[in-house]
C-alpha positions as semicolon CSV with decimal commas, in nm:
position;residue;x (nm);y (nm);z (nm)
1;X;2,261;-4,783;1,149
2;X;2,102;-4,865;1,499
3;X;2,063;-4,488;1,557
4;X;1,846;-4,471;1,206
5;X;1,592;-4,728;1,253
6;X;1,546;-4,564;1,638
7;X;1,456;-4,278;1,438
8;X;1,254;-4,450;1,153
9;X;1,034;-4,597;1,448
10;X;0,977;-4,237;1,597
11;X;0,848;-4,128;1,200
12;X;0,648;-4,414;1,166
13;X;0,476;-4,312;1,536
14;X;0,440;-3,990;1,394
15;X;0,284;-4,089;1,073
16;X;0,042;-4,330;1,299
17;X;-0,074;-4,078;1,460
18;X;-0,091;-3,732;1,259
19;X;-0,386;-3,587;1,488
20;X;-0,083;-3,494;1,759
21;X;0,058;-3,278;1,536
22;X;-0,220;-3,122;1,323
23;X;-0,429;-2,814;1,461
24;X;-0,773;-2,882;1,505
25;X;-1,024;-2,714;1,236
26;X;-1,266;-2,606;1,459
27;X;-1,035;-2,483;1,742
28;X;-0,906;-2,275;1,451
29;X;-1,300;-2,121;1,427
30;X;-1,317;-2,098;1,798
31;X;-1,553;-2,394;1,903
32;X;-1,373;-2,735;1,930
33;X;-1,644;-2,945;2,135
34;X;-1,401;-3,195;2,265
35;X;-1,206;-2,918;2,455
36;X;-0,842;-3,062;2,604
37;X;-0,996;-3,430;2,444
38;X;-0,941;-3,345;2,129
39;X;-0,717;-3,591;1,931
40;X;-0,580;-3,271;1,711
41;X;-0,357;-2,963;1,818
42;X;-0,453;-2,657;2,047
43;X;-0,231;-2,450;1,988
44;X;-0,261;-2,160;2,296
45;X;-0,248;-1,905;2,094
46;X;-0,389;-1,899;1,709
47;X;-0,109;-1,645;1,557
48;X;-0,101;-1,393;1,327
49;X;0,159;-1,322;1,041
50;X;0,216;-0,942;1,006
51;X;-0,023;-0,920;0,731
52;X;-0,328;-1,051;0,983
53;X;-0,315;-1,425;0,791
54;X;-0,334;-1,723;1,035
55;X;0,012;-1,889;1,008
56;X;-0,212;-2,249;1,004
57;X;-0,337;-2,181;0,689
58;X;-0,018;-2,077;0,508
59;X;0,194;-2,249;0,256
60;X;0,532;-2,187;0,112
61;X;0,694;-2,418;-0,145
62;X;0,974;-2,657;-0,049
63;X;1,324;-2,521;-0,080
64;X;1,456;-2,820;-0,223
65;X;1,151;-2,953;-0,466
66;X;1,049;-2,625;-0,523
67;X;0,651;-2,764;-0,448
68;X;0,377;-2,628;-0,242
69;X;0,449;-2,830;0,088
70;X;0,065;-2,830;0,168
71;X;-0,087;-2,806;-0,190
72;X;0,089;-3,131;-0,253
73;X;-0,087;-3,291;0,098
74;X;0,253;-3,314;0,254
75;X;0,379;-3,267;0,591
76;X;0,646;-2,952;0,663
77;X;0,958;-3,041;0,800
78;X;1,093;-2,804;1,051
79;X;1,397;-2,772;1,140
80;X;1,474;-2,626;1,534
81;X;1,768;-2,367;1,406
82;X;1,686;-2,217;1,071
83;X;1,363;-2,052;0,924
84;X;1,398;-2,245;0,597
85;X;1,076;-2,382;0,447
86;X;1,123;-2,804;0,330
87;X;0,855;-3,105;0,300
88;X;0,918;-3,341;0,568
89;X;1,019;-3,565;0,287
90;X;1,274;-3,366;0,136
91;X;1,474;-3,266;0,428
92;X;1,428;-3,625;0,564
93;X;1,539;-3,760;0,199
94;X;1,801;-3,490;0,202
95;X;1,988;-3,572;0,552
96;X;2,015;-3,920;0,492
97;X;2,203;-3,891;0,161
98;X;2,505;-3,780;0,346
99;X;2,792;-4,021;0,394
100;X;2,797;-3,967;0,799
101;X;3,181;-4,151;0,804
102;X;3,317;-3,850;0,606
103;X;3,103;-3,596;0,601
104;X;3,010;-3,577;0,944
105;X;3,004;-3,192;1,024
106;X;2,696;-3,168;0,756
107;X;2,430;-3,434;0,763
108;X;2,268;-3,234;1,068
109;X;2,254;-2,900;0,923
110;X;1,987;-2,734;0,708
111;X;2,083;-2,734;0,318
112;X;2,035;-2,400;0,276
113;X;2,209;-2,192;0,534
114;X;2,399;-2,498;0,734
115;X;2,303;-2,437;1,045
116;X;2,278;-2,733;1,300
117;X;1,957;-2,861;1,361
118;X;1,906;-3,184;1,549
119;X;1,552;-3,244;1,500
120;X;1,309;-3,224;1,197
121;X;1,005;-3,170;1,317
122;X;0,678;-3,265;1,135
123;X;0,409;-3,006;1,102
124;X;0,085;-2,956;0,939
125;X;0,126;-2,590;0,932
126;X;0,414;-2,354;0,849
127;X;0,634;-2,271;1,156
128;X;0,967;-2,017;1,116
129;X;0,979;-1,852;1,412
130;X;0,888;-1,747;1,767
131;X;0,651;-1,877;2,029
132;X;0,463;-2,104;1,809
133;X;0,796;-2,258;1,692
134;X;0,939;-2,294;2,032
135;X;0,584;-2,428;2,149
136;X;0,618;-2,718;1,847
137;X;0,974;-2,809;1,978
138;X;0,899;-2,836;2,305
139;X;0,592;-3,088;2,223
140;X;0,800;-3,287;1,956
141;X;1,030;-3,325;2,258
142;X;0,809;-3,422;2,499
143;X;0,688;-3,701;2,243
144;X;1,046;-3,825;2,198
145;X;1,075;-3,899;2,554
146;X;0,809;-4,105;2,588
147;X;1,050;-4,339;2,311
148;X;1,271;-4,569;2,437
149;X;1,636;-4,521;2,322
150;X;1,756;-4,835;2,123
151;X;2,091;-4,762;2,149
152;X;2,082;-4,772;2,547
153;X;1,851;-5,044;2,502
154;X;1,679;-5,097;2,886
155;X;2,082;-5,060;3,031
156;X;2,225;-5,338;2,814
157;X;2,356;-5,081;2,546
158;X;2,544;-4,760;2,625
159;X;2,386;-4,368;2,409
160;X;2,657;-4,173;2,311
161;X;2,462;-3,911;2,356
162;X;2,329;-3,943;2,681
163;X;2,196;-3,615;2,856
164;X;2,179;-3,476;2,510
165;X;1,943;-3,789;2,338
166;X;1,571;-3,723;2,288
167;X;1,490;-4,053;2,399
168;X;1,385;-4,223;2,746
169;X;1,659;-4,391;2,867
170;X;1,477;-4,631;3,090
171;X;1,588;-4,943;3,308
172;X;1,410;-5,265;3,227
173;X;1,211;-5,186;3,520
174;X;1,105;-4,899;3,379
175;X;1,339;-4,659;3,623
176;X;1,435;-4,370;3,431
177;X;1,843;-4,360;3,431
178;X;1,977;-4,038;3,537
């Protein structure tokens, strides 16, 4: 239970502040006035899908609600080890209905194929693959570190998952702990 609400604060960080993880329109038409001050997304590299679409404007429906992820002015959740397409809500909704005392081995894997996948990521466009993927990850990451861990809690608590946890684990000094 501790773990959960650490990660219902880092959705309800994200959801404060969407801008971080939407691309900017017009960096998408090539003129973004506000440069590297923009509040939105520059992605370095606008990409193409094999059929010359930009992958920022595409949307697939939901594998579990079977909906139009953007149609339906949702987020995409993305998950770091499959290509499967799910509404942040859905996959969210989806990994928490798991009893994690006996079904341990499955909360943390996509519903489709089962692959582990730590993170859900929330995105404003559709992400499966490559660069732009691993680009996403590594700034979701970067994010989570700047969140302090609740279950270390400034020292006073111990993170079972310590060099692999997403989130700082700082002293109450502010000293990260190595």
């Amino acid at each position: 239970p501790l773990y959960s609400s650490a990660a219902s604060d880092v959705y309800k960080r994200q959801l404060s502040d969407p801008a971080r993880f939407t691309v900017c329109e017009f960096y998408k038409l090539g003129h973004c006035k506000f440069g590297e001050n923009c509040a939105y997304m520059h992605p370095p590299d606008l990409a193409l899908d094999d059929e010359g679409n930009d992958i920022y404007q595409m949307d697939e429906e939901c594998c579990i609600c079977l909906e139009k992820v953007l149609d339906n002015g949702r987020q995409f959740g993305v998950l770091e080890n499959c290509d499967h397409t799910f509404c942040l809500k859905c996959i969210r909704g989806w990994r928490s209905t798991y009893d994690k005392k006996t079904t341990k081995n499955h909360f943390r894997t996509c519903p489709i194929c089962r692959r582990n996948s730590y993170l859900v990521i929330p995105s404003s466009y559709l992400v499966k693959s490559g660069p732009e993927k691993t680009s996403l990850i590594e700034e979701y990451k970067e994010v989570l570190k700047e969140i302090p861990c609740r279950l270390f809690n400034k020292g006073k608590g111990e993170c079972p998952f310590m060099n692999s946890c997403n989130y700082a684990h700082r002293l109450h000094d502010g000293t990260v702990y190595e």
